[in-house]
C-alpha positions as a Python dict, from the first residue, in 0.01 Angstrom:
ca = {
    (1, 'X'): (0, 0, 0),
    (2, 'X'): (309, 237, 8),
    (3, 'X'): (516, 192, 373),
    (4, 'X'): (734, 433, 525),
    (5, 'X'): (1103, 343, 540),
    (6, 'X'): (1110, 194, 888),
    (7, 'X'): (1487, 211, 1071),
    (8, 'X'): (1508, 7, 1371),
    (9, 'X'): (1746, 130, 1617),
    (10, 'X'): (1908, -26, 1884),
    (11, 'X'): (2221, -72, 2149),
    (12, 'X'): (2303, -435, 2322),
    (13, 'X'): (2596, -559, 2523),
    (14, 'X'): (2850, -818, 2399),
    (15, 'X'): (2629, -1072, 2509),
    (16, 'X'): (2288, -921, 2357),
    (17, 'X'): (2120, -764, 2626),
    (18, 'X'): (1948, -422, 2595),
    (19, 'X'): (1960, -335, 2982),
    (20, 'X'): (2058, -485, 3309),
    (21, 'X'): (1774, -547, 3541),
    (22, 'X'): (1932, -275, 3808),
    (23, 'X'): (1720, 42, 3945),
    (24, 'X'): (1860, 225, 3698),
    (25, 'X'): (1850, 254, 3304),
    (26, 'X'): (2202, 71, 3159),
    (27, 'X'): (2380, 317, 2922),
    (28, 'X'): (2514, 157, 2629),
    (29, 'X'): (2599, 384, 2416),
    (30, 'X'): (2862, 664, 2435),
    (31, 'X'): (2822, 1036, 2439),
    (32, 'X'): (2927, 1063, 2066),
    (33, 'X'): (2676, 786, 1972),
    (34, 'X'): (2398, 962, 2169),
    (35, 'X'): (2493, 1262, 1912),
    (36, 'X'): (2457, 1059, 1586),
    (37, 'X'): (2121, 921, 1746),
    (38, 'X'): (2001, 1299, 1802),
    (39, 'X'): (2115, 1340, 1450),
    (40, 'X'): (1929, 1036, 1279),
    (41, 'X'): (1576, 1161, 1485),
    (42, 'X'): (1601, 1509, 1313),
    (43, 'X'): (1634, 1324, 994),
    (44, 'X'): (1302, 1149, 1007),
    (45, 'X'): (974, 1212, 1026),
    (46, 'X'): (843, 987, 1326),
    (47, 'X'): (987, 831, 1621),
    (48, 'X'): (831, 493, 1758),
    (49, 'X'): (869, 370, 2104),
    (50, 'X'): (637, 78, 2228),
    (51, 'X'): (449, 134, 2567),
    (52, 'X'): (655, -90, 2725),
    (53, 'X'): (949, 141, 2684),
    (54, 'X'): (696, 425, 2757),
    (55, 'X'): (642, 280, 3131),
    (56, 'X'): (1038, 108, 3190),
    (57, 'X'): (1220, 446, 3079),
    (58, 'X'): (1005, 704, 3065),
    (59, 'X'): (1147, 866, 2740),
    (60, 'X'): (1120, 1195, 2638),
    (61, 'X'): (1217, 1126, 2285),
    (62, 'X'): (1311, 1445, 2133),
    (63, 'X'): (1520, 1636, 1918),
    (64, 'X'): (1776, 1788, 2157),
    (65, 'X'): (2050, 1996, 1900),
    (66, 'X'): (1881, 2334, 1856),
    (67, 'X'): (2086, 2372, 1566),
    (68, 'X'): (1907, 2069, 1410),
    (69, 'X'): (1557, 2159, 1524),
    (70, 'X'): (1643, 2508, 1375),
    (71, 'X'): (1739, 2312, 1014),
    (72, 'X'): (1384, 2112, 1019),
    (73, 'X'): (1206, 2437, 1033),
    (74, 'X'): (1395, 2608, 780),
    (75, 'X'): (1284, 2285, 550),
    (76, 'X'): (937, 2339, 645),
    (77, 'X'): (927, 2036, 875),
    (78, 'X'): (791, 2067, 1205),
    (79, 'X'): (1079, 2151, 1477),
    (80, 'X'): (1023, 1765, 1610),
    (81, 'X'): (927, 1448, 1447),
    (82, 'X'): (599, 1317, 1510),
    (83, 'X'): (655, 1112, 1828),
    (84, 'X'): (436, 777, 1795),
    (85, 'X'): (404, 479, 2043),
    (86, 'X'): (181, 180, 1985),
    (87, 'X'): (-71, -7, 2300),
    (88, 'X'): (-299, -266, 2270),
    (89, 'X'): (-468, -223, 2605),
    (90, 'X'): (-391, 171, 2598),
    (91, 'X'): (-319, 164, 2962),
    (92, 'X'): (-70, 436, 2972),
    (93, 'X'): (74, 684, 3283),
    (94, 'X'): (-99, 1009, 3153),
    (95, 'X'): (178, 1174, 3331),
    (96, 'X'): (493, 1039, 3127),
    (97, 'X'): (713, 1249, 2975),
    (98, 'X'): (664, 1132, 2653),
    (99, 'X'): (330, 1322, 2599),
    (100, 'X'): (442, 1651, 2753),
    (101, 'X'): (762, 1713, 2528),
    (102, 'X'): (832, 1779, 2194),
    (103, 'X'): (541, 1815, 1925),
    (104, 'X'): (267, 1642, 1789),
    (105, 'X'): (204, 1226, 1978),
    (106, 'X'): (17, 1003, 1814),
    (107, 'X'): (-96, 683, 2001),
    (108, 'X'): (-184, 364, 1828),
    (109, 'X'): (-365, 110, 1967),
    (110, 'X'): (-693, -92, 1957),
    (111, 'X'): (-1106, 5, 1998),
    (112, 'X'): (-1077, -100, 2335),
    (113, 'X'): (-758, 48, 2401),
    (114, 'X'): (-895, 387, 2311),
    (115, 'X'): (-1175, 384, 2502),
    (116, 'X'): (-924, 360, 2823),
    (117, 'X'): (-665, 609, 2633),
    (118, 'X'): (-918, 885, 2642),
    (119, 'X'): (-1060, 812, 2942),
    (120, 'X'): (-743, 822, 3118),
    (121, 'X'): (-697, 1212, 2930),
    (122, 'X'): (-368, 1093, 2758),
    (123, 'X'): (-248, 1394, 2553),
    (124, 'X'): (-196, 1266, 2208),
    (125, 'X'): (-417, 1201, 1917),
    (126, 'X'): (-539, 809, 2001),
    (127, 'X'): (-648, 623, 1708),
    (128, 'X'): (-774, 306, 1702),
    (129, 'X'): (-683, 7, 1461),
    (130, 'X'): (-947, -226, 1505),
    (131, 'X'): (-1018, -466, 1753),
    (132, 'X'): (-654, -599, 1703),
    (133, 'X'): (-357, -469, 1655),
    (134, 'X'): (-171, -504, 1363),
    (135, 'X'): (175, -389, 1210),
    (136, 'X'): (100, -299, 872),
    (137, 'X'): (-223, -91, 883),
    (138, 'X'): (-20, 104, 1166),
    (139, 'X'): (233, 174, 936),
    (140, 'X'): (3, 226, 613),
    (141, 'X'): (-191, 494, 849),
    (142, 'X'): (142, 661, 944),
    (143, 'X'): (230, 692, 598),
    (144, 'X'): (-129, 787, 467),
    (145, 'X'): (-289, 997, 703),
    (146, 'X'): (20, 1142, 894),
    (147, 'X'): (287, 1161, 551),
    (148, 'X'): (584, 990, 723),
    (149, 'X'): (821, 876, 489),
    (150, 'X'): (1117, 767, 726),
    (151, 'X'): (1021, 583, 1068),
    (152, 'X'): (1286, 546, 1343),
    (153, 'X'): (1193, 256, 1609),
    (154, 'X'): (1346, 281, 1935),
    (155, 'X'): (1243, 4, 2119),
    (156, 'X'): (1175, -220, 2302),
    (157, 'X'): (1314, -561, 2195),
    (158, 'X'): (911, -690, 2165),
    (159, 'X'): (891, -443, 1875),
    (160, 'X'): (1180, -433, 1686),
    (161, 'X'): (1109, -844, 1709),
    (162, 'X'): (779, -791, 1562),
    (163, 'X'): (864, -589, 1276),
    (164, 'X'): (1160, -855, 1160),
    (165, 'X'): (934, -1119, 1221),
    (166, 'X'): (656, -989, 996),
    (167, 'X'): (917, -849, 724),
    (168, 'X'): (844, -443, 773),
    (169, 'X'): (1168, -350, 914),
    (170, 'X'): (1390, -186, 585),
    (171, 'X'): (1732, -123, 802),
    (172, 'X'): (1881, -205, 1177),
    (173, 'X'): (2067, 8, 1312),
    (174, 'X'): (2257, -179, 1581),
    (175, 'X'): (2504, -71, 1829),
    (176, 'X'): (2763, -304, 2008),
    (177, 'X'): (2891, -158, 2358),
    (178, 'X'): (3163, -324, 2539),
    (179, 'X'): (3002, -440, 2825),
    (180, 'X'): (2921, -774, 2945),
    (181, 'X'): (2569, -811, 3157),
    (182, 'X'): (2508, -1210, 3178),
    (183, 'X'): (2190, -1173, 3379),
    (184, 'X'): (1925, -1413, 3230),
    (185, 'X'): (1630, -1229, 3341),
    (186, 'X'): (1766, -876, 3194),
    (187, 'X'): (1587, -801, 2882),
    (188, 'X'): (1734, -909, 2552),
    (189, 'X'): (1683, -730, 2194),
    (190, 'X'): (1599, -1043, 2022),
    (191, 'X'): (1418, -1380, 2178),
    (192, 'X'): (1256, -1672, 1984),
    (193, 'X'): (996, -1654, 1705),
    (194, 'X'): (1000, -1739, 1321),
    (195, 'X'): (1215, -1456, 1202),
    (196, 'X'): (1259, -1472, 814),
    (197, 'X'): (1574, -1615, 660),
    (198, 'X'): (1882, -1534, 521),
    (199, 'X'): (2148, -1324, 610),
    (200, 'X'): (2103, -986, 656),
    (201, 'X'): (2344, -762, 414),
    (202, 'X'): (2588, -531, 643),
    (203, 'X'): (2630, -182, 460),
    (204, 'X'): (2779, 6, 753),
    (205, 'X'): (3054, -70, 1017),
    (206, 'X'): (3202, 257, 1224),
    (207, 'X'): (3396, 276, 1526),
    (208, 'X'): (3202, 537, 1734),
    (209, 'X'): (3434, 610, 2073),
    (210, 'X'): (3442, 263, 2234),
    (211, 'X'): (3101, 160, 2051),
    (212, 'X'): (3070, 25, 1705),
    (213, 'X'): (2770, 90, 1470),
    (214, 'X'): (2656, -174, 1245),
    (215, 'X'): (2356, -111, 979),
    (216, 'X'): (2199, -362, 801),
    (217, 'X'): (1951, -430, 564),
    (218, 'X'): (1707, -752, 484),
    (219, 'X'): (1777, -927, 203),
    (220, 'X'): (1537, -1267, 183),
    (221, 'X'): (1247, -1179, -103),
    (222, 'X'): (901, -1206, 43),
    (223, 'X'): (648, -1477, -90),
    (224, 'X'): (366, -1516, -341),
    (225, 'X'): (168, -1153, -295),
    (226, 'X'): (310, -1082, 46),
    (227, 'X'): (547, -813, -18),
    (228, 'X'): (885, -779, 209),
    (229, 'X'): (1091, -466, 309),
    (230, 'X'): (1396, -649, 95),
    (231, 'X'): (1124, -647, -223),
    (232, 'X'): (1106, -283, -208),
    (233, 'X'): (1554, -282, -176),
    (234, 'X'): (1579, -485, -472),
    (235, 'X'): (1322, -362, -664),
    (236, 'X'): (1533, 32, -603),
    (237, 'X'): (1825, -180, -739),
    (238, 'X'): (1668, -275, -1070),
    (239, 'X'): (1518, 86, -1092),
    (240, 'X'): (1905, 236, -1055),
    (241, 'X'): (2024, -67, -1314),
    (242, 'X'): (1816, 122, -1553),
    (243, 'X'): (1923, 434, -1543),
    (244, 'X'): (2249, 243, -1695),
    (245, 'X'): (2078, 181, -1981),
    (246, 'X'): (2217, 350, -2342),
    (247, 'X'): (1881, 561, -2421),
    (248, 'X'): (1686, 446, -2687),
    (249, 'X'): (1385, 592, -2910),
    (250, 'X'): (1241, 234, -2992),
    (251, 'X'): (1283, 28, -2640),
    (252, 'X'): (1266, 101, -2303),
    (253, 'X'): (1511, 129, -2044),
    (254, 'X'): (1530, -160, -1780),
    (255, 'X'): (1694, -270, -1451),
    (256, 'X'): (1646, -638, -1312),
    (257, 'X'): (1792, -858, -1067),
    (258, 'X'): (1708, -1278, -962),
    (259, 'X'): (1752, -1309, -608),
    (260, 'X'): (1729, -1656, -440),
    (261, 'X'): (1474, -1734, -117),
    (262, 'X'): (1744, -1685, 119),
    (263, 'X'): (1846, -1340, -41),
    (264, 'X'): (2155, -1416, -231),
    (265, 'X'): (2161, -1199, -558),
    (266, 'X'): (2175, -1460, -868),
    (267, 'X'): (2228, -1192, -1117),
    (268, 'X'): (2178, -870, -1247),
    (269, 'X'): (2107, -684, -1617),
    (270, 'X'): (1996, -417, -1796),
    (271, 'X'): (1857, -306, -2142),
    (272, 'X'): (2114, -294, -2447),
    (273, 'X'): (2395, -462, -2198),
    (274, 'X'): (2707, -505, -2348),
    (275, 'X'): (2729, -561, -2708),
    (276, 'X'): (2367, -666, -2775),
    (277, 'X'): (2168, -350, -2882),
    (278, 'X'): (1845, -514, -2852),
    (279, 'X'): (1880, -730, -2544),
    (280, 'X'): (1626, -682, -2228),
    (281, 'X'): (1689, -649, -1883),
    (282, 'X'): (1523, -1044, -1760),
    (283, 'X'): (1681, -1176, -2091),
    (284, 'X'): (2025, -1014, -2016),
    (285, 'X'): (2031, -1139, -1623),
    (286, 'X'): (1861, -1473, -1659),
    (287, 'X'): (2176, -1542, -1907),
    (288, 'X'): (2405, -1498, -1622),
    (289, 'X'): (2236, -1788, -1425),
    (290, 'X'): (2296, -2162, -1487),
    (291, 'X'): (1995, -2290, -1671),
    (292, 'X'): (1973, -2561, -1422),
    (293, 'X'): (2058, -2393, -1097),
    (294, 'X'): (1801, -2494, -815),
    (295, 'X'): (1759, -2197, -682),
    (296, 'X'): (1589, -2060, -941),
    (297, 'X'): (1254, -2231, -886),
    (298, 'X'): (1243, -2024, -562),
    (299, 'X'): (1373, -1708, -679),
    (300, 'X'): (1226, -1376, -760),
    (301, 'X'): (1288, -1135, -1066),
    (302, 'X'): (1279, -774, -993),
    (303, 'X'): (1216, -568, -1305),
    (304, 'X'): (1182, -160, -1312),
    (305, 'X'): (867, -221, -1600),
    (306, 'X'): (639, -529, -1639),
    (307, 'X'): (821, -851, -1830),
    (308, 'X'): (749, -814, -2217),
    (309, 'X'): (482, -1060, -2319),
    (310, 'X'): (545, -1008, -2670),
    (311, 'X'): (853, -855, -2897),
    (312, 'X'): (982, -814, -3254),
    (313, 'X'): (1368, -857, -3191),
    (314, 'X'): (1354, -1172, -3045),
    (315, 'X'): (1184, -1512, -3043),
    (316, 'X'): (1118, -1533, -2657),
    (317, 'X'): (967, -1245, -2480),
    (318, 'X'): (1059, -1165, -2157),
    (319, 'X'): (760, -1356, -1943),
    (320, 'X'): (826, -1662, -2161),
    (321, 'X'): (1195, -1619, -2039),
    (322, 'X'): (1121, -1641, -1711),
    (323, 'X'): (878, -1897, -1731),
    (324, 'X'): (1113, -2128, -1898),
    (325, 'X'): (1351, -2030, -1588),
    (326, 'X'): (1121, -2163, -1343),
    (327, 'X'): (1109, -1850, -1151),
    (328, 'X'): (749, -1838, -1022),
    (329, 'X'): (770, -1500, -851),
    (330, 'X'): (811, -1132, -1032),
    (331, 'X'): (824, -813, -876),
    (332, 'X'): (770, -486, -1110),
    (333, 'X'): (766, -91, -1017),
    (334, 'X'): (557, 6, -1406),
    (335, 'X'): (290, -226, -1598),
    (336, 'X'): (420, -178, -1945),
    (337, 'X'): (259, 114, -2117),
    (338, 'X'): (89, 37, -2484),
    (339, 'X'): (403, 298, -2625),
    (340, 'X'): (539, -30, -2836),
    (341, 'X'): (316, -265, -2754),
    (342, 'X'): (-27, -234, -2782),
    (343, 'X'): (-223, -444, -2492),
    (344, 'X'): (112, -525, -2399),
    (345, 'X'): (7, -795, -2024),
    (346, 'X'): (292, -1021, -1911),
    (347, 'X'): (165, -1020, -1594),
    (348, 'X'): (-82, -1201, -1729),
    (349, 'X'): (126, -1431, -1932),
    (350, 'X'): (291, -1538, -1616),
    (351, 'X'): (-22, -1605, -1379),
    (352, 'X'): (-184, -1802, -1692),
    (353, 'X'): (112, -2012, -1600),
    (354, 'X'): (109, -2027, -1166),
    (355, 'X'): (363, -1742, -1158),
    (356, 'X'): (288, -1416, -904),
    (357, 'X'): (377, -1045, -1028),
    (358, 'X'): (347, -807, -780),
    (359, 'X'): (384, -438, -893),
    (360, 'X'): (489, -152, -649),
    (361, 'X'): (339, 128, -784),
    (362, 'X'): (548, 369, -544),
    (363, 'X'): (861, 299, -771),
    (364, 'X'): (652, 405, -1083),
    (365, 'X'): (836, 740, -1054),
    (366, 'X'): (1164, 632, -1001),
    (367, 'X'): (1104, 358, -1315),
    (368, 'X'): (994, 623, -1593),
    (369, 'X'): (1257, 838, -1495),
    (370, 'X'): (1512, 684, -1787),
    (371, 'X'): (1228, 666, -2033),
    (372, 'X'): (1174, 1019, -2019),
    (373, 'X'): (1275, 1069, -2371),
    (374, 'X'): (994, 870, -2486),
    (375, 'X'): (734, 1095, -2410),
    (376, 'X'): (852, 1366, -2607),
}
């Protein structure tokens, strides 16, 4: 099911610590951070805060630039994002400041947790998930039944945790302040769990007054059928790789990349690369790997349209390519239509063989787009 882009956002000391455990609330960040913050909330279209934050800080969570407010109207969006927090046992001051500001609040939590929600007369819209909670049917009911597309997360630490750990989180936005804390029982952004590997890719550094923002991105594939926020990165990369491709009226154009387990890319191609005219995307990045480099029996091939099972310019199709590779894991945005190839199914050439192909539909769009042409 379709996410929304979740952005976790963040400040920590030198030493990693999101607060001191004083009275009062440790500012971290500086006044010209606290602007680009306001500026990144009227960008999206939900802000997330767990209820931990919800009872430590008391958060009001809102827009506060009229001039921004004024520019989500005049786009048709409400004047503040949806403001969202998420509560297992839904025990929640009624009171806090987070319900009576901004616009609409939408609380998460569990059947039993809603039962105390409502009894308690929070002001928001409780829904329950189940008799559990659970990370991903939160997020596939924000993006389903509420239509956001961008989520920023605000905290706490237990959260932003959570979402690395289970592979949801597409960016961090993290913000180093030059302070020191060193008090073990303050509360740290991070603590122990199995967090997924790999190094994270940095696309942003900026000096921000005495602060410095750092923005990263996942980059470790997920596994088998379980889908992680670095598939749906890569799998944007092979759909821009294809809008590289020379147009043709007898072949589509393709993007694909082979990215290793711990999220180093292996290789990248396109369609009619180079000097070949007829060449394919897999074909054209597979080439660019060493036949016999280990990595490749863990790695994943993302392709903007389904692997080729069969074709007339070459001996190999696509599947059989990366078969032969020992890639056991393909991730696609289009199932080949029958334009070329009539019952045209690598997929199915590659799980007659053990291999996986997962296909995000929600890049469909963004995968035609070059093959326009071919429809006219």
């Amino acid at each position: 099911m379709p996410l929304p882009y979740v952005l976790l956002s963040a400040a920590v000391s030198l030493d990693g610590y999101l607060d001191d455990t004083g009275p009062e609330r440790l500012l971290l960040s500086s006044p010209a951070d606290f602007d680009r913050v306001d500026e990144v909330r009227a960008s999206v279209d939900a802000i997330l805060v767990g209820a931990g934050t919800i009872r430590a800080d008391n958060p009001r969570l809102l827009v506060n630039s009229a001039e921004r407010r004024a520019e989500r109207v005049a786009e048709g969006r409400a004047e503040y994002p949806i403001k969202v927090t998420v509560s297992g046992s839904g025990e929640l001051d009624p009171a806090a400041r987070f319900w009576h500001t901004g616009g609409e609040k939408v609380l998460l939590t569990t059947d039993d947790g809603a039962r105390r929600a409502r009894a308690l007369g929070i002001a928001a819209d409780v829904v329950s998930l189940g008799p559990a909670l659970d990370w991903r049917a939160a997020l596939e009911y924000l993006h389903d039944r509420r239509g956001v597309r961008r989520l920023m997360v605000e905290g706490g630490g237990t959260v932003h945790g959570q979402l690395l750990r289970q592979e949801l989180a597409d960016e961090l936005q993290l913000v180093l302040a030059p302070v020191l804390v060193g008090d073990p029982g303050a509360p740290r952004l991070f603590g122990p769990g199995g967090y997924q590997g790999g190094r994270l890719r940095l696309v942003e550094s900026r000096r921000i007054e005495d602060v410095v923002l750092m923005r990263y991105r996942p980059t470790a594939p997920g596994t088998g059928d379980r889908v992680s926020a670095a598939d749906r990165h890569w799998l944007a990369l092979a759909c821009e790789l294809a809008e590289l491709c020379p147009p043709s009226r007898t072949a589509f154009s393709v993007g694909a990349v082979v990215v290793a387990a711990d999220g180093t890319e292996l290789a990248r191609g396109h369609s009619r690369e180079g000097d070949d005219p007829v060449v394919h995307a897999e074909e054209a990045a597979l080439a660019k790997v060493d036949p016999v480099d280990p990595r490749l029996s863990a790695a994943t091939v993302y392709s903007s349209l389904e692997p080729c099972a069969r074709r007339a310019s070459r001996p190999a199709p696509c599947a059989r390519l990366i078969l032969d590779a020992g890639v056991r894991r393909v991730v696609t945005a289009w199932r080949e239509p029958d334009t070329f190839v009539p019952g045209a199914d690598g997929s199915g050439v590659l799980a007659a063989e053990g291999a996986v192909a997962v296909v995000l539909p929600e890049y469909e769009e963004r995968a035609k787009a070059p093959n326009r042409h071919l429809e006219r």
